[in-house]
TORKOL-470356 format. One line per 4 residues: number of its first residue (from 1); their letters; for each residue x, y, z of C-alpha. Coordinates in steps of 0.02 Angstrom, whole numbers, plus 50000, padded with zeros to 5 digits. Layout:
residues N
NUM = A = X,Y,Z | ...
***
This chain:
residues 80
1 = XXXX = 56149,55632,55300 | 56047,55509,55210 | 56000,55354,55324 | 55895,55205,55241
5 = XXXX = 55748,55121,55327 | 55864,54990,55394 | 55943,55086,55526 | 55845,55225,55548
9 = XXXX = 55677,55141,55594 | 55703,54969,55656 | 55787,54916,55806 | 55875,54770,55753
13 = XXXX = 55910,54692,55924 | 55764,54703,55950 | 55719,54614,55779 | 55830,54466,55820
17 = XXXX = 55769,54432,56005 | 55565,54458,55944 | 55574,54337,55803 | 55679,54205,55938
21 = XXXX = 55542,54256,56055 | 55397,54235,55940 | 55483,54050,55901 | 55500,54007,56061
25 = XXXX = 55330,54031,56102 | 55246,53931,55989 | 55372,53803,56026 | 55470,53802,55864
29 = XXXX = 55633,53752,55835 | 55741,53837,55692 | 55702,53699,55578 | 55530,53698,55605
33 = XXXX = 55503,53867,55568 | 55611,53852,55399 | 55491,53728,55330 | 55336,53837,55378
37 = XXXX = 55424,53999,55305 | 55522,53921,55160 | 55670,54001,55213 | 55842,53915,55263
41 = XXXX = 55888,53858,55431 | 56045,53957,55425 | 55972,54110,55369 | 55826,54114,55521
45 = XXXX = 55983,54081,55645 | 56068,54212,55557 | 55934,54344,55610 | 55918,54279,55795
49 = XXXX = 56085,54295,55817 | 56108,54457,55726 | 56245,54420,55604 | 56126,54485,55466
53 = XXXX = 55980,54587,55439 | 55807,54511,55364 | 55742,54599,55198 | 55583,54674,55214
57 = XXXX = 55516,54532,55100 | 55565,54431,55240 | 55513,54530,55387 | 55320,54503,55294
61 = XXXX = 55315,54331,55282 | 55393,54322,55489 | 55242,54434,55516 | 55114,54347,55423
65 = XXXX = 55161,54178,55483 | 55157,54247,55675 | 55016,54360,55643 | 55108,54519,55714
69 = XXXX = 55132,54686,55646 | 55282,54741,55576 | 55321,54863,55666 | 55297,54740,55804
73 = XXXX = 55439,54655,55735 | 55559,54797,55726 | 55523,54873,55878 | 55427,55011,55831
77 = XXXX = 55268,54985,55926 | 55214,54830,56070 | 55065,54813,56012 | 55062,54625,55899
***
């Protein structure tokens, strides 16, 4: 059975409560974190709260802007 990157290496819980974490501690709101990524509001709560999935474009720019690895990110390793 063919699985695609998506669900068989990230753990996207995991995704959603790192990149609220991650927010959180460099005391970010939502908004705030659009303007620095250029990416909507509404897409960032999106991710926190699950309903969808970032691309992997996406999940590079989150890194790069926190300075994290992405696995990091997706729950593949601790280490930032």
């Amino acid at each position: 059975m063919f699985m695609n990157w998506t669900t068989r290496y990230a753990n996207w819980s995991l995704v959603m409560n790192r990149l609220r974490e991650l927010r959180l501690e460099h005391k970010e709101r939502q908004i705030d974190l659009s303007v620095g990524v250029e990416i909507d509001t509404q897409d960032i709560s999106r991710y926190e709260r699950g309903v969808t999935l970032p691309s992997l474009k996406r999940l590079i720019i989150f890194a790069d802007y926190y300075n994290v690895s992405i696995d990091y990110l997706v729950g593949r390793s601790d280490e930032r």
